[in-house]
Structure formats: structure tokens, C-alpha cells
FIBA-761368 format. One record per residue (C-alpha): residue in three letters; residue number from 0; x, y, z. Coordinates in nm, 3 decimals. Last residue first. Layout:
# FIBA-761368
NODE  residuo  num        X        Y        Z
NODE      Ala  NUM        X        Y        Z
...
# end
This chain:
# FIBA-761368
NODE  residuo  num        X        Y        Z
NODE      Unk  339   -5.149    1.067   -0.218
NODE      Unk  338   -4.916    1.356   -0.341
NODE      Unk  337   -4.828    1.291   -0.737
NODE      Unk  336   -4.700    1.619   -0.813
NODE      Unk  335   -4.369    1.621   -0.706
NODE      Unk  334   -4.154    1.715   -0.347
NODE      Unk  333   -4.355    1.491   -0.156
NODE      Unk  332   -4.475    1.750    0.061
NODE      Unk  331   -4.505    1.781    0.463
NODE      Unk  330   -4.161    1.651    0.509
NODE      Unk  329   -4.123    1.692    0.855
NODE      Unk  328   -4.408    1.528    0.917
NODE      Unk  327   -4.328    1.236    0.688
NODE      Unk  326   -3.990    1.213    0.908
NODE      Unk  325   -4.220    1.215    1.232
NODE      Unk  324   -4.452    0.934    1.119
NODE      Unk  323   -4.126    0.698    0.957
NODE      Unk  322   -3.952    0.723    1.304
NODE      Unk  321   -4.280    0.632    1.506
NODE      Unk  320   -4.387    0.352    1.237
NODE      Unk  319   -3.994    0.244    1.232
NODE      Unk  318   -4.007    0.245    1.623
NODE      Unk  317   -4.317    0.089    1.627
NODE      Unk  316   -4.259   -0.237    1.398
NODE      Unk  315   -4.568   -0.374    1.249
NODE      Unk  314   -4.529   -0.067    0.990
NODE      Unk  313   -4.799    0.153    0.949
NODE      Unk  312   -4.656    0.474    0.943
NODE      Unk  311   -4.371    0.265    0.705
NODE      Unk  310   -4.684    0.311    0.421
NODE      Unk  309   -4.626    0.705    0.439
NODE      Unk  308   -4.297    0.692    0.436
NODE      Unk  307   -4.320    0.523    0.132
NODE      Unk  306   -4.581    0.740   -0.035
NODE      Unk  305   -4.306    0.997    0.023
NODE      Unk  304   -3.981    0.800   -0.095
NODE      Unk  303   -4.201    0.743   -0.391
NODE      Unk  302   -4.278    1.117   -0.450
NODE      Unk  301   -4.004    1.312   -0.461
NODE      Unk  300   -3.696    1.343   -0.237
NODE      Unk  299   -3.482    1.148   -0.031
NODE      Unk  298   -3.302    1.207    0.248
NODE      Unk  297   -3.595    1.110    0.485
NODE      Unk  296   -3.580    0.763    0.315
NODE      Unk  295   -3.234    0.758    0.491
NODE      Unk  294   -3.403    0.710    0.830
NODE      Unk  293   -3.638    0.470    0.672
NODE      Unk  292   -3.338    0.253    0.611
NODE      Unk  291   -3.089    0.299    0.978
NODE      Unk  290   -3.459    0.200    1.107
NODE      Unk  289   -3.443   -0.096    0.921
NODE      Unk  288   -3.135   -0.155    0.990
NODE      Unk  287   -3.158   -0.189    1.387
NODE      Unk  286   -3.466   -0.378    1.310
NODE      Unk  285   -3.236   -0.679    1.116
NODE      Unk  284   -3.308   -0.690    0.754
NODE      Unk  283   -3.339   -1.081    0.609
NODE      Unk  282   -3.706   -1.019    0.604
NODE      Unk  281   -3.635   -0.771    0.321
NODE      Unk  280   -3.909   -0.556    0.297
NODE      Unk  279   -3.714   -0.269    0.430
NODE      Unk  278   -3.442   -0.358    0.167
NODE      Unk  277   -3.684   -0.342   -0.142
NODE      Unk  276   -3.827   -0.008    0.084
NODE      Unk  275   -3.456    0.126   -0.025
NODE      Unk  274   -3.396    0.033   -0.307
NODE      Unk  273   -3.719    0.169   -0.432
NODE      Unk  272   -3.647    0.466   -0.283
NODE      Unk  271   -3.328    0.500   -0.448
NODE      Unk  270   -3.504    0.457   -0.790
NODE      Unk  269   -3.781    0.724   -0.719
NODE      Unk  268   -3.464    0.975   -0.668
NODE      Unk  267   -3.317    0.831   -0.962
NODE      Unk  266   -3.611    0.888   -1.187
NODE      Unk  265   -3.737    1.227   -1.028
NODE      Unk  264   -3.401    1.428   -1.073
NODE      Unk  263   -3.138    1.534   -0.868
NODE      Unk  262   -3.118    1.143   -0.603
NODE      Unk  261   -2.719    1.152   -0.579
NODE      Unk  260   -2.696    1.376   -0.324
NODE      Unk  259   -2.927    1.247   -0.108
NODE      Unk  258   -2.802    0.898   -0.144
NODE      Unk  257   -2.492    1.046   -0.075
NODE      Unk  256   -2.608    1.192    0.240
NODE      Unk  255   -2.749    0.800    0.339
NODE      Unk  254   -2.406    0.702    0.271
NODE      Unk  253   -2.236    0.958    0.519
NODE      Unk  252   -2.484    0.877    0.779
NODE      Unk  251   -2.454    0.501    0.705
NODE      Unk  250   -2.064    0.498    0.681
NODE      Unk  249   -2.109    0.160    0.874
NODE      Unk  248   -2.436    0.046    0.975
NODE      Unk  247   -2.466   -0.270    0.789
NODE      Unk  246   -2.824   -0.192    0.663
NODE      Unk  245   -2.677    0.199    0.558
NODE      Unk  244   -2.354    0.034    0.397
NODE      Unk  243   -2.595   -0.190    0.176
NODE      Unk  242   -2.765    0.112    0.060
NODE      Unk  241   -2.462    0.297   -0.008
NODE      Unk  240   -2.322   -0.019   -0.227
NODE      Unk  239   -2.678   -0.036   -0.433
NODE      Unk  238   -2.687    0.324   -0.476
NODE      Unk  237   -2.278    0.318   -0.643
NODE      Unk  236   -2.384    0.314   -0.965
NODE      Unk  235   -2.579    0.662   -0.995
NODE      Unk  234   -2.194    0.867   -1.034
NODE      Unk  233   -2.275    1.181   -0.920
NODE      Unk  232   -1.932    1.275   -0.841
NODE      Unk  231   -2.037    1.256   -0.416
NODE      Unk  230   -2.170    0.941   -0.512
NODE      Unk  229   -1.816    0.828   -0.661
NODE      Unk  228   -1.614    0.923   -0.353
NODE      Unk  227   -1.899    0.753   -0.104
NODE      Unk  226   -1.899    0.473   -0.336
NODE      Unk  225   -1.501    0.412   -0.348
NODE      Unk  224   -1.490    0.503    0.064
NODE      Unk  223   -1.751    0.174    0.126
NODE      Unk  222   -1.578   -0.066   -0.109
NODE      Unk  221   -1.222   -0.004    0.013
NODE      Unk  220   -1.398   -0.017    0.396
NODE      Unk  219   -1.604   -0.357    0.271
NODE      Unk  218   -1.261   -0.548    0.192
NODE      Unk  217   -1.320   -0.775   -0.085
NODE      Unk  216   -1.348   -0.526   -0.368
NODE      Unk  215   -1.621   -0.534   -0.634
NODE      Unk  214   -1.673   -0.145   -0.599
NODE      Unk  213   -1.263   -0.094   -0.617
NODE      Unk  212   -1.299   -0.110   -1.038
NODE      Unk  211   -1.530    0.196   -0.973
NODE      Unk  210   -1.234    0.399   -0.772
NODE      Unk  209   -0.988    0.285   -1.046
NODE      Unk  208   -1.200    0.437   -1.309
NODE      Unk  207   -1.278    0.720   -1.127
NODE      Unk  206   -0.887    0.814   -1.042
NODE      Unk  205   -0.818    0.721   -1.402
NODE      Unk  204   -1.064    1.019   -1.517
NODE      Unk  203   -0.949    1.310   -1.365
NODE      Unk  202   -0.934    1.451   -0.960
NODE      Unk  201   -0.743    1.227   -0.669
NODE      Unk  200   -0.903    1.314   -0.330
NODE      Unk  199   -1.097    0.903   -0.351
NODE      Unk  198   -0.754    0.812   -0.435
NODE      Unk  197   -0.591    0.911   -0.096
NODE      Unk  196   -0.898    0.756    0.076
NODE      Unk  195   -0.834    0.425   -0.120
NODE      Unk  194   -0.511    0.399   -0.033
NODE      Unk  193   -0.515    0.493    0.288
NODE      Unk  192   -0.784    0.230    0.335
NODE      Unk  191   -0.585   -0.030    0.193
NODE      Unk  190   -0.242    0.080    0.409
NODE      Unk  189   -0.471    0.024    0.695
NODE      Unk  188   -0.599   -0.285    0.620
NODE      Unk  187   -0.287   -0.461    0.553
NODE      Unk  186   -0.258   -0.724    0.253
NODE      Unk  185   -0.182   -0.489    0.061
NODE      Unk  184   -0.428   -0.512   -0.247
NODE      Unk  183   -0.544   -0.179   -0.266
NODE      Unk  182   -0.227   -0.089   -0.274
NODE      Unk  181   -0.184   -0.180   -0.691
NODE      Unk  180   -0.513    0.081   -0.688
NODE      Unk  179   -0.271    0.373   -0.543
NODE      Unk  178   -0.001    0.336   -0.754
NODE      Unk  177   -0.261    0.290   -1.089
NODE      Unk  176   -0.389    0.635   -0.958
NODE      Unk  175   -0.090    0.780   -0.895
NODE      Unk  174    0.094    0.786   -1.201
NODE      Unk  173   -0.022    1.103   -1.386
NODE      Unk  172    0.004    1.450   -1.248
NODE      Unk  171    0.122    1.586   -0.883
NODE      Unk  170   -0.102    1.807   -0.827
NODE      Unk  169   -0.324    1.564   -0.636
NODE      Unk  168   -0.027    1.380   -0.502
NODE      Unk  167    0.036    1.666   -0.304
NODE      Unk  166   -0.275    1.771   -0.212
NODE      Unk  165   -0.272    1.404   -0.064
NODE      Unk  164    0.052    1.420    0.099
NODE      Unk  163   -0.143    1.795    0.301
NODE      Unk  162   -0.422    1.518    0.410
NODE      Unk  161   -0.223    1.274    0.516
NODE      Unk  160    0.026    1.480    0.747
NODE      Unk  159   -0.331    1.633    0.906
NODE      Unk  158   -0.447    1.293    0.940
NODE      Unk  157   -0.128    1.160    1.079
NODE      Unk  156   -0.090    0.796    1.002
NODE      Unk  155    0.095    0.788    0.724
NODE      Unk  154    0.239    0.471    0.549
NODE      Unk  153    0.061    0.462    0.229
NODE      Unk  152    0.064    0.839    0.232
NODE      Unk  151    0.464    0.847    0.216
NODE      Unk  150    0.464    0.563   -0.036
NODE      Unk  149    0.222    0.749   -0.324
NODE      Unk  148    0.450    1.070   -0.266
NODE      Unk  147    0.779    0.883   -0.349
NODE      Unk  146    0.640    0.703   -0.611
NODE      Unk  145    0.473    1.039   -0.755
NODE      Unk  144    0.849    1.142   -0.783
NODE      Unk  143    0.897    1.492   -0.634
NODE      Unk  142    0.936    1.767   -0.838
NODE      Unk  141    1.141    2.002   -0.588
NODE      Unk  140    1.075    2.356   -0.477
NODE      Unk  139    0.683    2.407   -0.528
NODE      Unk  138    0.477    2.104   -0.535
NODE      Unk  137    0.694    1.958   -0.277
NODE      Unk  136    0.615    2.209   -0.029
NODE      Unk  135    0.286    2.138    0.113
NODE      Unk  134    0.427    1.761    0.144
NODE      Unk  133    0.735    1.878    0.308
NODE      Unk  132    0.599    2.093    0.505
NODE      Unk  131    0.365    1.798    0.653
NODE      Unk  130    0.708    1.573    0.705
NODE      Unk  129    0.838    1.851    0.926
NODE      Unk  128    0.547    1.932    1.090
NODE      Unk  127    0.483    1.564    1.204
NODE      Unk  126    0.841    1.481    1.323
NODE      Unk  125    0.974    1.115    1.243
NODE      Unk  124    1.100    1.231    0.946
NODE      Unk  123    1.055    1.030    0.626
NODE      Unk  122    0.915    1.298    0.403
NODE      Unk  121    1.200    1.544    0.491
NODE      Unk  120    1.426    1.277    0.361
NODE      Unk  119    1.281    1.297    0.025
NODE      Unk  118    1.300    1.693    0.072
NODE      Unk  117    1.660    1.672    0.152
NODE      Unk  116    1.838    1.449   -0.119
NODE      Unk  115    1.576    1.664   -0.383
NODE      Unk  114    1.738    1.942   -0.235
NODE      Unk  113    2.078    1.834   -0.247
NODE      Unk  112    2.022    1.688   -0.644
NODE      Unk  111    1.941    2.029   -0.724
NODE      Unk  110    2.273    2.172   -0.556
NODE      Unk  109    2.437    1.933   -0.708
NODE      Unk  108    2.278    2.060   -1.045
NODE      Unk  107    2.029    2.056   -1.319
NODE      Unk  106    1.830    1.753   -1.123
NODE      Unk  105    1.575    1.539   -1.293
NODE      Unk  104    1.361    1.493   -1.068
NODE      Unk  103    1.286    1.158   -1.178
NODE      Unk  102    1.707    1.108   -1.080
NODE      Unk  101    1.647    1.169   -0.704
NODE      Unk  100    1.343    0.918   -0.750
NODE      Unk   99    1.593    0.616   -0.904
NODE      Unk   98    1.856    0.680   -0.641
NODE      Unk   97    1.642    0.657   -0.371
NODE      Unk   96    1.486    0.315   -0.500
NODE      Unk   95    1.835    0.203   -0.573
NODE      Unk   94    1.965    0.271   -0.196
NODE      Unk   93    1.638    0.151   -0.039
NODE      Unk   92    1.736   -0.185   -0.272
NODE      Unk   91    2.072   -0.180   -0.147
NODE      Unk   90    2.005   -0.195    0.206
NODE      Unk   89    1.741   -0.468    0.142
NODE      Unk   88    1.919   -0.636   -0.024
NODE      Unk   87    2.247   -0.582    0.292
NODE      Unk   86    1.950   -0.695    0.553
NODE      Unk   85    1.858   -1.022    0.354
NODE      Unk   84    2.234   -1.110    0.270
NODE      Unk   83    2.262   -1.071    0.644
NODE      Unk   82    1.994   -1.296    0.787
NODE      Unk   81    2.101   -1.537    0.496
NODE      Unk   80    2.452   -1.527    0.643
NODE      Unk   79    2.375   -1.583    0.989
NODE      Unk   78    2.174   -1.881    0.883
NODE      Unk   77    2.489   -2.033    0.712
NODE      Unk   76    2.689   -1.976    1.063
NODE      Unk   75    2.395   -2.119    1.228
NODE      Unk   74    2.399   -2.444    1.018
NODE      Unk   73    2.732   -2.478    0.934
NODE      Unk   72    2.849   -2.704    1.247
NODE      Unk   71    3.234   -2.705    1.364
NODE      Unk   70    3.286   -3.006    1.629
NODE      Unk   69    3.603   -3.080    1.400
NODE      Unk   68    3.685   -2.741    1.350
NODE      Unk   67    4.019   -2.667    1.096
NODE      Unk   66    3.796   -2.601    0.800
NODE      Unk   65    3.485   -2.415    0.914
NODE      Unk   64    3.699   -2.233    1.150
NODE      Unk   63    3.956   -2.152    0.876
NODE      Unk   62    3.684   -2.042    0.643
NODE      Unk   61    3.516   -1.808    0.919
NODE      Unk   60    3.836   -1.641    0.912
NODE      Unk   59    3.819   -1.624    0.538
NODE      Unk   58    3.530   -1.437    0.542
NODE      Unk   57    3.215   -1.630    0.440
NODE      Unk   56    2.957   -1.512    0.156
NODE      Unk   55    2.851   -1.794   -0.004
NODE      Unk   54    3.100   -1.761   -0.291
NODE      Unk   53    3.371   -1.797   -0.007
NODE      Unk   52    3.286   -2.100    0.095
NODE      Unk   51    3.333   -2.228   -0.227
NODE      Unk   50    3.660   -2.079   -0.291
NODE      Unk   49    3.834   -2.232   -0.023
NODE      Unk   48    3.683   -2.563   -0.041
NODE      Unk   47    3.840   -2.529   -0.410
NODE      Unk   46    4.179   -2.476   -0.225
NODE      Unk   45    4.153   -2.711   -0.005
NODE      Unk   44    4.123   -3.008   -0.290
NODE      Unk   43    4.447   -2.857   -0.406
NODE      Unk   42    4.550   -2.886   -0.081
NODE      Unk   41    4.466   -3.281   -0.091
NODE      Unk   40    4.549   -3.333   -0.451
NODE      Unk   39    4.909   -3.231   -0.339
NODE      Unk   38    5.082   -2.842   -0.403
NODE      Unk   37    5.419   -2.840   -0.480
NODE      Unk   36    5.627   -2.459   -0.370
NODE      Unk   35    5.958   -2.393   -0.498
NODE      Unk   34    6.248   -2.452   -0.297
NODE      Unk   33    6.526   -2.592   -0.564
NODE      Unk   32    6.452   -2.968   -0.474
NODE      Unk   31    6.064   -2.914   -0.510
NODE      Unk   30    5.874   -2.856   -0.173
NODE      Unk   29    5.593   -3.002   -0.002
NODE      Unk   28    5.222   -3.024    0.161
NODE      Unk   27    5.136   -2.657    0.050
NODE      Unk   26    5.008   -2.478    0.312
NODE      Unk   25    4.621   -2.399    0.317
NODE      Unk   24    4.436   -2.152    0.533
NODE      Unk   23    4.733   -2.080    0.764
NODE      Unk   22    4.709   -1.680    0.696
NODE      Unk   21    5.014   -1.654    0.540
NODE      Unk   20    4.916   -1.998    0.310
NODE      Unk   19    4.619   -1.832    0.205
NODE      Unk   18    4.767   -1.496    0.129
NODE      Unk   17    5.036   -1.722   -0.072
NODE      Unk   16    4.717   -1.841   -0.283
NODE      Unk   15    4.606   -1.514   -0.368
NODE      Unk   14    4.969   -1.406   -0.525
NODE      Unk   13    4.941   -1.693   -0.759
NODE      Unk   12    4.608   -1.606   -0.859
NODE      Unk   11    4.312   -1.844   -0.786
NODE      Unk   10    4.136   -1.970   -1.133
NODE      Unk    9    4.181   -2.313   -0.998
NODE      Unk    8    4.360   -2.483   -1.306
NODE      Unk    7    4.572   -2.144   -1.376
NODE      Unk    6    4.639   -2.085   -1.005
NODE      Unk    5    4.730   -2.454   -0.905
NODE      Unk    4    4.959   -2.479   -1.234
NODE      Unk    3    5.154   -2.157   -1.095
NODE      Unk    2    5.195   -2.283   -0.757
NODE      Unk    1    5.334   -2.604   -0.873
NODE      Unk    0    5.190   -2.926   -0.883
# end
């Protein structure tokens, strides 16, 4: 078969298949009377080994080991090549995502695109002041994509850094909210609580709604910073969460505060104090918790969390009788009409 036939039936040009044969990778096996090249089944055959290898990625020098090499094995060579289709995806996707944010901003100009090129890069420093002037910045000089903003607080661990991407975020309009709640399932902790500290700063009505959804979560920490951001909005739902932080001991000062907030009018204060001395007659409530509890009675005002102070004076356990006598002390009034 002649050269020409072997590039129409293989879909190999002409000019192709000599590179092959300069380079040794297949040679046609004879020649026609006035010179011209005749390829056999078995270079033929070559060829489409050729072409196969090189769909998957190989160079052709590789091909002419892989060929030639009797002792040649493709399992490391084919490994090689996953690790580096991985790393060149990879490439490309950072590439796209960069792209795709440089556009959100909608630039005017080069010199627009520049600055956007700069400010996302800013936010990926490894210095601290640079990536918190960023933040502070990005409100001002360059729109940055709430992607972009969501991302660098997912992964920062400077408090100061953190705080200044949260402003950011906060002014930054819609989209980061849902962001923020898709993290909530990372399956890191940290980037979880990030999340849900970031979104806790967030004002409007997604941010709540997302923050409430996060009361039901798996991880205690999400649960724990989504009632301590929705007590401190007055939302009454999140008592039974605080009170359960307070017998666990984590967040209990901070809970037992938003107890306090929470508790502005007679009904719900009288509610958290039933919750509470529900808890403290739980036999299920380790002492260390029950004096975390009558503790965070103190917080509460009105009547009930009085009259139960006044029955935890008589508890079988002394330190909660000692704690619960100086608290009522303190108190001296009930803070309503009905003192016993």
C-alpha cells in the first residue's frame, strides 16, 4: 500500500508518516519498482499503535521505547501520565476559575483587568498585611467576585486577615450565603467553622436562613456558632441549642449571655428557666453541668429563674446549693411581681 492509501485509511497525513519513518518509528517494509514507498499490514498495524499511544498522552519518544523494548512495561509510564494529566487539570482549572472572576469584574480596560489580575493575587499572598489590604480594599478599587472572597476566608487562618475578608464579603452583596452554607459540608473542620463564623458576620435574610438550616448540623461547632449568631438576632429558637452547649461546656459563657439576651420579656425569660431546671433535673446531667446550669440561671431574669434559684439552695449537691445561694443573693429581686 502506498503512502497515500496509508494516510487516507489511517487518517495520518502523508507528511506525518515520513516524520515517523525520520525518527525510526515505523519504516515502510518495501519499495515499488519506481521508488515509491509500500507499506505491509505489519507497519500499517504500527502505525495505528502509533496513534493510540499517542491519544493517551505519550511523546513519540516514549512510543519508540514502548515499541522497540522487549523488557518495556506500561505500568509506570501509564501512571506517570495520570499523575500528570491530574497536575495539567488542575492547572487549567485554576486558569479557568481565574479567568471566570477577572471577567465578574467586568473590566473597562487592560488596565482594569491589571488590577483585578493584582488584587486576586494580593489575596493569595503568603504575607498577612498584604492579603488583609487586600480584603479592606476590595470594596473600593476592584469588584471582586464573591467566589473569590468566599475562598480566601475558607482558607484563612489569620484572625485579623479573617476578620477584614469578612467585611468584605459583608459588602459584598448576594452570593455568599449559599457559598458559605455549600462549605458547611467540607469535610474539614476548620474550613466548616470558617464558614460558619464568616456567615454568622453576614447581615439580610439568606444569611439567617442558612444560619437556622445549620441548627440540625452534624458538627456541634457549626451548630454552636449558628445559635450564638441567631441569639444574638433575637431569634427564641436557638434556647434549646444554647442550653445544650452550657451542659457540654463548650461556648457555655457565650451561650449562657445569649440566653440573657434572648430572655426581654416575661414569657421567654420564664421559658429559658424552665429549660434550664428541666436540664438540672435531668439525672442524665453530670455535676460539672449542673453547675455550668444554675450558673446561667443567674443570667436570667424574672421570676421563675428566681424561685428556681431559690429551690437549687436546697439542692443535695453543695456546690450547686453554695453557687445557687450566692447568685440569689446577688439577685435580691426576681425582677417581677410574683416574689415568693
Amino acid at each position: 500500500m502506498l503512502i497515500g492509501e496509508v494516510a487516507r485509511r489511517s487518517g495520518v497525513s502523508a507528511r506525518m508518516l515520513r516524520h515517523y519513518e525520520s525518527l525510526g518509528l515505523v519504516r515502510p517494509s518495501g519499495r515499488t519498482g519506481s521508488g515509491y514507498r509500500e507499506y505491509g499490514d505489519e507497519d500499517i498495524r504500527r502505525v495505528f499503535h502509533i496513534e493510540s499511544l499517542r491519544s493517551l498522552g505519550l511523546s513519540l519518544r516514549e512510543i519508540g521505547r514502548a515499541l522497540d523494548d522487549p523488557g518495556f512495561t506500561p505500568a509506570q509510564l501509564v501512571g506517570d501520565l495520570i499523575d500528570q494529566t491530574v497536575a495539567r487539570l488542575a492547572a487549567e482549572t485554576e486558569l479557568l476559575t481565574r479567568l471566570r472572576r477577572i471577567d465578574a469584574t467586568g473590566p473597562a480596560s487592560w488596565d482594569d483587568a491589571l488590577q483585578a489580575v493584582a488584587l486576586l493575587q494580593a489575596l493569595g499572598s503568603p504575607s498577612e498585611d498584604i492579603r488583609q489590604r487586600a480584603a479592606l480594599s476590595s470594596a473600593d478599587e476592584v469588584p471582586v467576585p464573591v467566589e473569590a472572597l468566599v475562598e480566601a476566608a475558607l482558607d484563612e487562618s489569620d484572625p485579623h486577615v479573617a476578620g477584614a475578608l469578612r467585611w468584605a464579603l459583608a459588602r459584598s452583596g448576594d452570593g455568599g450565603p449559599a457559598l458559605l452554607a455549600r462549605a458547611l459540608a467540607a469535610p474539614t473542620a476548620e474550613v466548616r467553622e470558617r464558614a460558619v463564623r464568616t456567615l454568622a458576620e453576614l447581615p439580610g435574610d439568606d444569611a439567617a436562613d442558612r444560619l437556622r438550616e445549620a441548627l440540625d448540623h452534624a458538627d456541634p461547632v457549626v451548630r454552636g456558632q449558628a445559635a450564638l449568631a441567631l441569639g444574638s438576632r433575637g431569634e427564641p429558637e436557638v434556647i434549646p441549642v444554647l442550653v445544650e452547649m452550657i451542659v457540654a461546656g463548650r461556648n457555655d459563657t457565650d451561650a449562657a449571655d445569649a440566653l440573657g439576651v434572648l430572655a426581654v420579656d416575661t414569657g421567654t425569660a420564664d421559658a429559658i428557666a424552665a429549660r434550664l431546671v428541666a436540664r438540672l433535673a435531668d439525672p442524665a446531667t453530670a455535676p460539672p453541668a449542673r453547675g455550668r446550669l444554675t450558673q446561667a440561671l443567674a443570667d436570667v431574669p424574672g421570676p421563675a429563674a428566681f424561685r428556681a434559684l431559690g429551690d437549687l439552695t436546697r439542692d443535695e449537691d453543695r456546690a450547686v446549693s453554695l453557687t445557687a445561694t450566692y447568685l440569689r443573693r446577688l439577685r435580691d429581686t426576681p425582677d417581677g411581681p410574683d416574689t415568693p
